[in-house]
N, C-alpha and C positions, 0 to 999 in steps of 0.2 A: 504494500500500500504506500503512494507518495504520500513522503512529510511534507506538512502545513503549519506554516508558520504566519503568526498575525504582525501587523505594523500599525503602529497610528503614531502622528507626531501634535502634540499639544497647541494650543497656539503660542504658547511660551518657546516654543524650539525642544521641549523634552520629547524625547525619543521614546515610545512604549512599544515591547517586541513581546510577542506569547509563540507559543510551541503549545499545540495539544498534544495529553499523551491519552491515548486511552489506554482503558483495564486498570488505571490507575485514582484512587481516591485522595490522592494527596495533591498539594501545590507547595510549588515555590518560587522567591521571586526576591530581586537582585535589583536596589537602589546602585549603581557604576555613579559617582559621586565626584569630581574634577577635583576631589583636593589629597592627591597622593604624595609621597613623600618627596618626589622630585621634584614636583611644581611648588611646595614652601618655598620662603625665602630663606636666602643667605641664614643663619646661625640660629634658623630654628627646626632643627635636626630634632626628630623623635615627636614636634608637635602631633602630626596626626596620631601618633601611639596615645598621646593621653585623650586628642576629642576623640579616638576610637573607644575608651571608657567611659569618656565623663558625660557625654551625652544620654548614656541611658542610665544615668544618677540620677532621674527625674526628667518627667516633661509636662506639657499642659498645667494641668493641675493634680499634677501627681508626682511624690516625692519619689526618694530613688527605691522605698521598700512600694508601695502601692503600683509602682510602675513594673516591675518585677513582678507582684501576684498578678497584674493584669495579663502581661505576655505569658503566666505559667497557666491562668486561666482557661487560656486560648490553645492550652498543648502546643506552645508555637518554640521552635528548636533556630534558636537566634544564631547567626550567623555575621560575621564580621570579616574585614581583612583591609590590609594596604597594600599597595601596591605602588609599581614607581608612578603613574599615571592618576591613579582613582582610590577612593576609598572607598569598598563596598560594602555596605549597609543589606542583610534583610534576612528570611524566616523560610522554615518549612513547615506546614503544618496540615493539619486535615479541613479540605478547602473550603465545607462549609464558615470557616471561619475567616475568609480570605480577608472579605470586607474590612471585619473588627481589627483584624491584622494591619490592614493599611492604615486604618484611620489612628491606631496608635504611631504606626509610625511618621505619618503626618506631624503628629506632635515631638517623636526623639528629633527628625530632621530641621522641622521647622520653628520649633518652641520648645529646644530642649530649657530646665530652670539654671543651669550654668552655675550651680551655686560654688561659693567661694572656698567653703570647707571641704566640698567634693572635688574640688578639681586637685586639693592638696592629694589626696587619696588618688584621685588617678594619676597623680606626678611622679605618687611614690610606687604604684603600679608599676608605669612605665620605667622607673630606675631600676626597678626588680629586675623585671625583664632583659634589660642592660645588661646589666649585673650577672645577669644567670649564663649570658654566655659565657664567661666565665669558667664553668664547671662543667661548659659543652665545647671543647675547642673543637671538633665535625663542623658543628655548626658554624664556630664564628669563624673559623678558616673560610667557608665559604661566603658569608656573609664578606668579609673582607674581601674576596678573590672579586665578585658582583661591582664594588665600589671602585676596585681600580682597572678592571679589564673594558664597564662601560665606560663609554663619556660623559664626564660630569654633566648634570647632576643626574643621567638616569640612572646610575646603580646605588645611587645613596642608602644605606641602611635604612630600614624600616625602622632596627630599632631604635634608633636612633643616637647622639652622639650625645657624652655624658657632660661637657660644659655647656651645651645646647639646652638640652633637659634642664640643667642644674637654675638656668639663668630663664626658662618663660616662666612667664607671670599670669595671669587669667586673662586680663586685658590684651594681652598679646592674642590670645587662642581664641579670645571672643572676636575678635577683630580676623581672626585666620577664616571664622567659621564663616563671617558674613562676606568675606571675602570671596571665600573657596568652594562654601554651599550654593554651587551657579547652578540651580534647574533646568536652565536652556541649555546648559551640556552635560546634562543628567540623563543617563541611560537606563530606565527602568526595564526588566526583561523578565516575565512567570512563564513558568511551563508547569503543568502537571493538568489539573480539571477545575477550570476554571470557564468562564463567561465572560470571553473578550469585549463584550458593547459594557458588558456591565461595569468589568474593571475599566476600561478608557473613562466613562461617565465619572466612576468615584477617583479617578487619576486626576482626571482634568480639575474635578468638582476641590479636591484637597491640594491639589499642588498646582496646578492650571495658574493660581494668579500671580504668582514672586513673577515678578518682572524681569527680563533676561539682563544676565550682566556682563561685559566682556567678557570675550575668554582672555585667558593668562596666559602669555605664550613660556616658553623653557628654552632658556639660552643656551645649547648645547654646545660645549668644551671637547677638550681631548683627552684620553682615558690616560689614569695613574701608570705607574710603576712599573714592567713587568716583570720583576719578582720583588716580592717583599718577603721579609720574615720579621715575625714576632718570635722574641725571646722566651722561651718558659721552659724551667727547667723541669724534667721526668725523663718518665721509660719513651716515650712515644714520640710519632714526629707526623704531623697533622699536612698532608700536601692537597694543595686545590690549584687544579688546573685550568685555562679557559683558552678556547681559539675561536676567533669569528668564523661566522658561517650565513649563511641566507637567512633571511626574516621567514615569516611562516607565509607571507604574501607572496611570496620567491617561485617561479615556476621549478625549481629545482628541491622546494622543501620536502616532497614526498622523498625523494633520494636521498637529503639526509636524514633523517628521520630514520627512515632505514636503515643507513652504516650506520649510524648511533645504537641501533637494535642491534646489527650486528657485532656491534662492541661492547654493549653491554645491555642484552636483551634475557639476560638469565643466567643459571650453573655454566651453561654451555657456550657462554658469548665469549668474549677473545680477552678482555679485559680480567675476568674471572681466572677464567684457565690460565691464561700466559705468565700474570705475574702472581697470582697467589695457588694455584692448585699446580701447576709444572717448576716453580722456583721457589715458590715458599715463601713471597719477598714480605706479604703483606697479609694482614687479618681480615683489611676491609677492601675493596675497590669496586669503583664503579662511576658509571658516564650517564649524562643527559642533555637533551636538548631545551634549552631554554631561548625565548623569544619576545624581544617587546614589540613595535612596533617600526619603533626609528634603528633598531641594533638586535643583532642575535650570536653566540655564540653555543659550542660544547661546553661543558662543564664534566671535571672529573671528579673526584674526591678516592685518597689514597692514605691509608693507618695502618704505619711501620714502626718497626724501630730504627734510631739513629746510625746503627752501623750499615741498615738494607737500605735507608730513604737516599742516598744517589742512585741506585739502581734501582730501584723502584718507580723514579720519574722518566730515568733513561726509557726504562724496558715501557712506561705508559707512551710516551710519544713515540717510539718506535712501531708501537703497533696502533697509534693513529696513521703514520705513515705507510703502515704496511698493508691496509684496505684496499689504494688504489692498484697495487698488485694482482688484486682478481679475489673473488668471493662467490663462494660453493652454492648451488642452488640448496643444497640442504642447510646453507646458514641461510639465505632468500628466505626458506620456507618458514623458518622457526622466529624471524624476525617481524614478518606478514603475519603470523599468525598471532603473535603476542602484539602488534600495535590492533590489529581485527579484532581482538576480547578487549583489550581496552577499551574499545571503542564499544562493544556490547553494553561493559557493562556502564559504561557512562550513558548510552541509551536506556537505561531502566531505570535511572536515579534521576526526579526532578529539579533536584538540587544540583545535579552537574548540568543538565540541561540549561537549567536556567544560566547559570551560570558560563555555559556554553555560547548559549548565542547572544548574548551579551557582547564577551570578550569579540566574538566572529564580527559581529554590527562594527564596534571600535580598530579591529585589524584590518576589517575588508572594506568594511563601509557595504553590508554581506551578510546574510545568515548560508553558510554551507549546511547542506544535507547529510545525513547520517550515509546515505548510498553514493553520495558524491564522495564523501573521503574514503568510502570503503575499493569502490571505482579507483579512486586517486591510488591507493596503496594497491591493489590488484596490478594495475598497468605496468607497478615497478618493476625493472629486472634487475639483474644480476652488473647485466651489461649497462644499462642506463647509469647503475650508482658508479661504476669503474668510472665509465667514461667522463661525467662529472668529477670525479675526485682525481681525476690525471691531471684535467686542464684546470683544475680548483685545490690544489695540493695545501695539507696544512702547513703554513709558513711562520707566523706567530703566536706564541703561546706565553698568556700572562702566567705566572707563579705564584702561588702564596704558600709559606711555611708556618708551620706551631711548632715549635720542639726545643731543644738544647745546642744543636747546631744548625747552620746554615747550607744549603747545597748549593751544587752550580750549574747555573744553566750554561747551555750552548747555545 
């Protein structure tokens, strides 16, 4: 059966996208929101970490415990996130409830109470959070590798930077919210069972009148360091990789996406076996593709010890390079087949949907179909991905270290 997807645009300029799903009794749906961490200003790093809490400390006429029993009233499974671009805002729940759903969130976006003692709380929230990498160096290695491999400012931390944090103020972030909360470049997107006339009606009717406000444009720079390391002394040595590649808007993205499955598509990808199951170099390893809009690159992540971690990074770029050498249809098959269930099971879940064509509206200007990209990855061969990565060969690669000593790139 072809997928059908709904569109209406407000008279405000706010974009509304639905996805019917049937056999499904549930909805969800996804506030795409213009104030991400890279469009803040200059030294206020991590702001959106704290309005991503302090906002639902109350709204309307409703403190932050009364606002809480309302959304648990509603079975509603709140949802949040930042990104470099957007801050998204929104819920899953069972759809009769859709309505009540929006119309609180009307009040977190548009009339959250901002109070003063609450923002303290969410500041010390967002330091936590900080903080916590910390006792994750996975993470903040890659956190790190994202800030200097994009061009400022789209990789900037989500979490944000701790003299940044230490130094806003409420006024600051009051002032961020009315700035950054722009409806007319507000991406609203439900999928699940829902009543498209009916949602536009209470769309329009609750958010329809904030008047549009410039957009904010992001003055993109040129990317950090290629290799850094951070100091910390242990057993361990934290490596994170990155090399640019095609945006997902790329006629070439099915191809990489592909060798990235072939490198690290499971037990049996090349990144697994080569340097931890055939050398023993490492505990962890593994690759992915990552994509904003304006930039895309690989991304590795590599947990050794100091004596293996130069061979560890050797042996990971050697077998980036060694893809365009030729690739087995029995790696083809196992790599098509593991992006094809992904992609299942992100068709059964309304919350990825929604979430789905959202992101696709903002990359493509676009909603792709579940059989379009399935199509798209069918088409690939073996020979297709070669021939791309012969004439598209990895040439640079940013570095980030965690450990006791430093390595060397070439």
């Amino acid at each position: 059966m072809a997928q059908w997807f709904d569109k209406h645009t407000l008279q405000n300029g706010m974009v509304v996208l639905g996805e019917p799903m049937e056999g499904v009794n549930s909805v969800a749906f996804d506030f795409m929101i213009p104030a991400g961490a890279a469009v803040m200003p200059e030294g206020t790093c991590g702001a959106a970490n704290i309005i991503e809490d302090w906002i639902f400390r109350g709204a309307g006429e409703m403190n932050s415990r009364q606002l809480s029993d309302a959304m648990d009233s509603l079975g509603l499974h709140r949802s949040s996130s930042i990104g470099s671009h957007h801050f998204t805002v929104g819920a899953a729940l069972e759809s009769s409830n859709v309505e009540k759903a929006l119309e609180l969130h009307a009040d977190i976006i548009l009339r959250p109470l901002l109070d003063n003692d609450q923002f303290n709380l969410a500041k010390q929230l967002a330091a936590d959070d900080l903080h916590g990498l910390d006792d994750d160096p996975r993470q903040k290695v890659m956190v790190r590798l994202k800030e200097e491999f994009y061009p400022k400012p789209l990789g900037i931390s989500t979490h944000g930077h701790a003299e940044d944090l230490k130094s806003l103020t409420t006024d600051q972030c009051r002032k961020l919210i009315g700035n950054h909360f722009n409806l007319s470049d507000t991406i609203f997107a439900i999928a699940g069972k829902y009543d498209f006339d009916r949602v536009v009606n209470l769309v329009e009717k609750l958010f329809g009148g904030e008047d549009a406000k410039p957009k904010i444009d992001t003055a993109i720079q040129s990317s950090g360091d290629y290799y850094t390391h951070l100091h910390h002394e242990g057993a361990q040595v934290h490596i994170g990789v990155m090399t640019p590649t095609v945006t997902a808007a790329d006629e070439n993205y099915y191809n990489i996406r592909t060798a990235v499955s072939v490198l690290s598509g499971g037990m049996s990808a090349r990144l697994f076996t080569e340097v931890r199951e055939k050398r023993g170099l490492c505990y962890a390893v593994g690759a992915r593709y990552h994509s904003m809009k304006e930039a895309a690159g690989i991304s590795c992540y590599a947990g050794t010890t100091p004596d293996k971690a130069q061979q560890t990074l050797d042996v990971i770029m050697t077998e980036f390079n060694r893809l365009k050498d030729g690739i087995s249809e029995e790696e083809m098959q196992r790599a098509k087949t593991g992006l094809k269930s992904a992609l299942i099971l992100q068709s059964e879940s309304s919350s990825s949907r929604a979430a789905g064509i959202g992101s696709d509206y903002y990359m493509f200007g676009r909603i792709r179909s579940l059989d379009e990209i399935k199509e798209k990855i069918e088409q690939t061969t073996a020979e297709s991905v070669v021939n791309y990565l012969r004439q598209n060969s990895f040439k640079d690669f940013w570095v980030v270290t965690i450990g006791p000593k430093q390595i060397t790139i070439g």
